[in-house]
N, C-alpha and C positions, 0 to 999 in steps of 0.2 A: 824191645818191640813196642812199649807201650811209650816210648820219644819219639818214636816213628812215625808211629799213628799217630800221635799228637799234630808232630811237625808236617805229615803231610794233609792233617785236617787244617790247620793252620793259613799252607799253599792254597788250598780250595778257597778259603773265608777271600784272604789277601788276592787272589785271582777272580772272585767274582766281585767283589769290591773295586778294583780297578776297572774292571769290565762295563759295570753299571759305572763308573766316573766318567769313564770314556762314551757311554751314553748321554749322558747329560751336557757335559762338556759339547757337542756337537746336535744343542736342541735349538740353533742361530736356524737351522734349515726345517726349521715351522713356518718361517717366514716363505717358502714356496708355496704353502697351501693359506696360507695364514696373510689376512690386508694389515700391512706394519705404517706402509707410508713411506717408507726407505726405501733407496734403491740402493739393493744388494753390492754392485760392480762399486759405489764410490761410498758409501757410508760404513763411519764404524761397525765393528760387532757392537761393540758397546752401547751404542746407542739403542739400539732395538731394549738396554733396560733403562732406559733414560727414565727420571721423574716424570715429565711431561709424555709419557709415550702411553697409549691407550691398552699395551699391551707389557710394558715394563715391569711389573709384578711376575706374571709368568717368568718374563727370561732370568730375570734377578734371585727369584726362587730355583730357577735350576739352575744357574750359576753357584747360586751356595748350595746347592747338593754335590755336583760336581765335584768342588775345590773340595766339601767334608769325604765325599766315598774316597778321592783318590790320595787324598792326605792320609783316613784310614787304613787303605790299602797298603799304602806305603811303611808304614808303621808296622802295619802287620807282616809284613812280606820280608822286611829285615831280620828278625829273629830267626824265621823260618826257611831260611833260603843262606850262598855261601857268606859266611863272615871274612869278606875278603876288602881290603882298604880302598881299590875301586869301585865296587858294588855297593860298600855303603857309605860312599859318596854318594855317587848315585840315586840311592835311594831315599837319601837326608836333601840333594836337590828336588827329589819329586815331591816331597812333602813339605819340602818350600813353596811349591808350586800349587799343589793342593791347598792350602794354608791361606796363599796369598790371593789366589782364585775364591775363597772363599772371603777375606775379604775386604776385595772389589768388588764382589754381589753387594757388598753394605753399602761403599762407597759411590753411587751409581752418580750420572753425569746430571746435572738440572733440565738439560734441553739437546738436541740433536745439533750440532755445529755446523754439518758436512749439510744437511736438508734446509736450515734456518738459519737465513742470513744474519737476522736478528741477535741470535743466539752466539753466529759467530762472531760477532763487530761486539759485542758484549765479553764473550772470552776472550777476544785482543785488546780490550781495554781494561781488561784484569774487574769485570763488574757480574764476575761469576761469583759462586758459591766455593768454599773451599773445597769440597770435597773435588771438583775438579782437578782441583791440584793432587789431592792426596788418592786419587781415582788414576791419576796416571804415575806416581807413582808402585801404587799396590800392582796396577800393569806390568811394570818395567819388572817390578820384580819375580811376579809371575812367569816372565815369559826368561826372563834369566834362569830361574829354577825351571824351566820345561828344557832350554839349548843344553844346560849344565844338566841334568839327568840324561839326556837324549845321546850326547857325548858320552859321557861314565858309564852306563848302562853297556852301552857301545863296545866301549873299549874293552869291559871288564867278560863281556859276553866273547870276545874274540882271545882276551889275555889268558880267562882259565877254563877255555872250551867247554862253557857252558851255552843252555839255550840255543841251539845252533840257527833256530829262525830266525831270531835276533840278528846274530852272527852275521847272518845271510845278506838278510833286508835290510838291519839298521843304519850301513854308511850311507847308502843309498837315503834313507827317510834324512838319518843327519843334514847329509849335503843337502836336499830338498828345502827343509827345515832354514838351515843358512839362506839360501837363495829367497826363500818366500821372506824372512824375518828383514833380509836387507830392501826388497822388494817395500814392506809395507814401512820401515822406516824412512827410506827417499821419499815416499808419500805424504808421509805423516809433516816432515821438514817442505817439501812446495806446498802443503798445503798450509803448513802455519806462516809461508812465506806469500803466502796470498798468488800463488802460482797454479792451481788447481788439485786435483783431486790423485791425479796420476794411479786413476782405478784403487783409490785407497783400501774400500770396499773386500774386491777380490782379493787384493795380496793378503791383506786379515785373514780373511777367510781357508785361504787357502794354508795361511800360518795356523788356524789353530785346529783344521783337520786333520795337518798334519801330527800334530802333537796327540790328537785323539787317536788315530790309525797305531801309533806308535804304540802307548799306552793300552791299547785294546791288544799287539803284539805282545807285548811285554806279557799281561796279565794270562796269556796260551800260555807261552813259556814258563811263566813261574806255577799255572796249572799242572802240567807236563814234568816239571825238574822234578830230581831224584833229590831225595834228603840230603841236604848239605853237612850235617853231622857225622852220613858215614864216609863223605867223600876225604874230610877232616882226619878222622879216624885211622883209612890205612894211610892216608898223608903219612901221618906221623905214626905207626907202627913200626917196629925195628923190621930188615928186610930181609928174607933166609939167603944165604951166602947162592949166590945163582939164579936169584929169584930177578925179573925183570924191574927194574928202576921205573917210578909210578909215571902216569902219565902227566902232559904239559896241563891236563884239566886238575891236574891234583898239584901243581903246582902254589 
């Protein structure tokens, strides 16, 4: 009783930790009530923590709360939820994500590319600052640990009938997810090809709400789940001759 109570104080810690990640992660929409200078539909997220951005401190700081609660979460949320080789996957990609999210808070860009011409005839002539380069790197990897969670989580919520919210809504978010990610990468490619912006802006945008939305799912669900130690448990219990063979969640 007293693992129980443990592990299900555990799901609480790990579920409001992802909860608040997923807050954070989605503080780009200050910029509604907030004068950034950027126009939302073509410009980075990332830029709103640019060095040169008036308001850059703010998003940079909750960038790095973000990436720490939800890499936290993450952490926490594996011991306390199924031990199953999908799932923690899953959950070692989310805390890539968290990780890496935290930081690209550190690595922020020197100037705005997509608003400042300047800035950008300077980044095509390679007369930026490193961190530019290792700013889109820590990205890449970021949002690869966000698809690779978004997938495993997925999967592993339909393979051993767990979470069933999850279950429900996840392929739907995945596919969204794909579509937004390819969406801002053709962007990102005309616009490095001096071809325009192709609403660079919005597809971001719309790529990392959706990873928040997900992540704000997940953290109900793992509120919600039942202790994965007893599910473990009659798993592998011997079965009285007549007794019903477990279920596909106990698989």
């Amino acid at each position: 009783m007293t693992r129980t109570r443990r592990s299900a104080a555990h799901r609480r810690v790990a579920a409001t930790l992802l909860l608040l990640g997923a807050s954070a992660y989605t503080a780009w929409v200050l910029e509604v009530v907030l004068a950034t200078g950027l126009d939302p539909v073509q410009a980075y997220v990332s830029e709103l923590a640019a060095a040169d951005q008036p308001l850059g401190g703010l998003f940079r700081a909750t960038d790095l709360v973000a990436g720490l609660l939800v890499l936290a979460g993450a952490v926490t949320a594996l011991p306390a939820t199924e031990r199953r080789p999908w799932a923690t996957a899953g959950w070692a990609a989310l805390a890539l994500f968290g990780a890496a999210t935290a930081v690209d808070s550190r690595l922020p860009l020197s100037c705005a590319p997509t608003s400042d011409p300047a800035c950008a005839a300077r980044e095509t002539a390679g007369l930026v600052p490193a961190t530019h380069t290792a700013h889109a790197l820590s990205s890449s990897c970021a949002m690869l640990g966000a698809l690779a969670a978004l997938v495993l989580l997925t999967f592993a919520a339909r393979r051993y009938d767990r979470w069933p919210p999850l279950a429900r809504f996840g392929p739907a978010l995945v596919l969204a997810e794909l579509a937004a990610t390819l969406w801002t990468l053709a962007s990102v490619a005309a616009f490095s090809a001096g071809r325009g912006t192709w609403a660079l802006g919005a597809g971001q945008r719309l790529q990392v709400l959706l990873v928040a939305l997900y992540i704000a799912l997940l953290a109900v669900c793992v509120a919600r789940s039942g202790p994965a130690r007893a599910t473990e448990e009659r798993a592998s219990a011997p079965q009285a001759p007549g007794e019903p063979a477990a279920g596909r969640g106990d698989r």
